[in-house]
C-alpha positions in Angstrom: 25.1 -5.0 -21.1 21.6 -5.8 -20.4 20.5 -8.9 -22.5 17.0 -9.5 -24.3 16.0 -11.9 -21.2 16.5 -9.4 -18.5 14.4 -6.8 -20.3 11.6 -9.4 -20.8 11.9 -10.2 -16.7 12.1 -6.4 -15.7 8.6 -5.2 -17.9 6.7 -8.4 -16.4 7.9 -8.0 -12.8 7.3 -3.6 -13.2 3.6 -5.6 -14.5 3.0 -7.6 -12.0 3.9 -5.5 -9.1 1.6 -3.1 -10.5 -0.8 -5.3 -10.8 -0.3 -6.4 -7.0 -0.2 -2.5 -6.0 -3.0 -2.0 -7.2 -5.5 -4.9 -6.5 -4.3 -7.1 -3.9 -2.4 -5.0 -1.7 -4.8 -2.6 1.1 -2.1 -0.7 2.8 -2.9 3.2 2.3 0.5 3.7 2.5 0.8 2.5 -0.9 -2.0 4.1 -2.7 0.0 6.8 -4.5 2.9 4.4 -5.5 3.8 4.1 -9.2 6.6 1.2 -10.3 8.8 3.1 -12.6 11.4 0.8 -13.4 12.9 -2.4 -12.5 16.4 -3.9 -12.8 17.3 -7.0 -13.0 20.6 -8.9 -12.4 22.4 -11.2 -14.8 21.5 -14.4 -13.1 18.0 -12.9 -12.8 18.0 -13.6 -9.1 17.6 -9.9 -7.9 15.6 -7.5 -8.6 15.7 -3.8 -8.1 12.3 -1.9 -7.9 12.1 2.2 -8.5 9.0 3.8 -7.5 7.4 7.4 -7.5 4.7 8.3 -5.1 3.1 11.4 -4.0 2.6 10.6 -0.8 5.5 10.5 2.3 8.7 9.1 1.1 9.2 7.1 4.8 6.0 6.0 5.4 5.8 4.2 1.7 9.3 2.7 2.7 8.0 1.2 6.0 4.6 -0.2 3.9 6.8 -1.5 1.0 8.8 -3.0 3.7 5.9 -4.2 5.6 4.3 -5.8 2.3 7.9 -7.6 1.2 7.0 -11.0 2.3 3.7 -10.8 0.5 4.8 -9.2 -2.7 7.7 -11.4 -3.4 5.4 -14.7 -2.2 2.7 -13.1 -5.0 5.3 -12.8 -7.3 7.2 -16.1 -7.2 3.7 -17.5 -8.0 2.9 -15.7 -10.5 5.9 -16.0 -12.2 6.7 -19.4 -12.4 
């Protein structure tokens, strides 16, 4: 069962990201990405991220995986 608090943590990390997607982050790869849902674990210590895009589905894999370190840095700061 998903509790109160995790819903709360999933809509303002699906926000955030967004946000990051979408102003702070300049890799093209990226540009057609849309954050569609996020699940988040019971101790709230993992996140799971689902995206749409229009563009290739390996290329925005390699730039989501190229832009990890940066998004989760952004992320724990604005979070806390």
């Amino acid at each position: 069962m998903v509790t109160r608090r995790q819903k709360q943590v999933s809509s303002l990390i699906q926000e955030e990201l967004g946000d990051l997607l979408e102003k702070r982050v300049s890799d093209p790869r990226l540009d057609l990405v849309t954050i569609t849902a996020v699940e988040v674990s019971p101790d709230l210590r993992q996140a799971r991220v689902y995206v749409s895009t229009m563009g290739n589905q390996q290329e925005v894999m390699e730039g989501f995986n190229r832009a990890a370190g940066f998004l989760r840095r952004e992320l724990a700061s604005r979070l806390h």
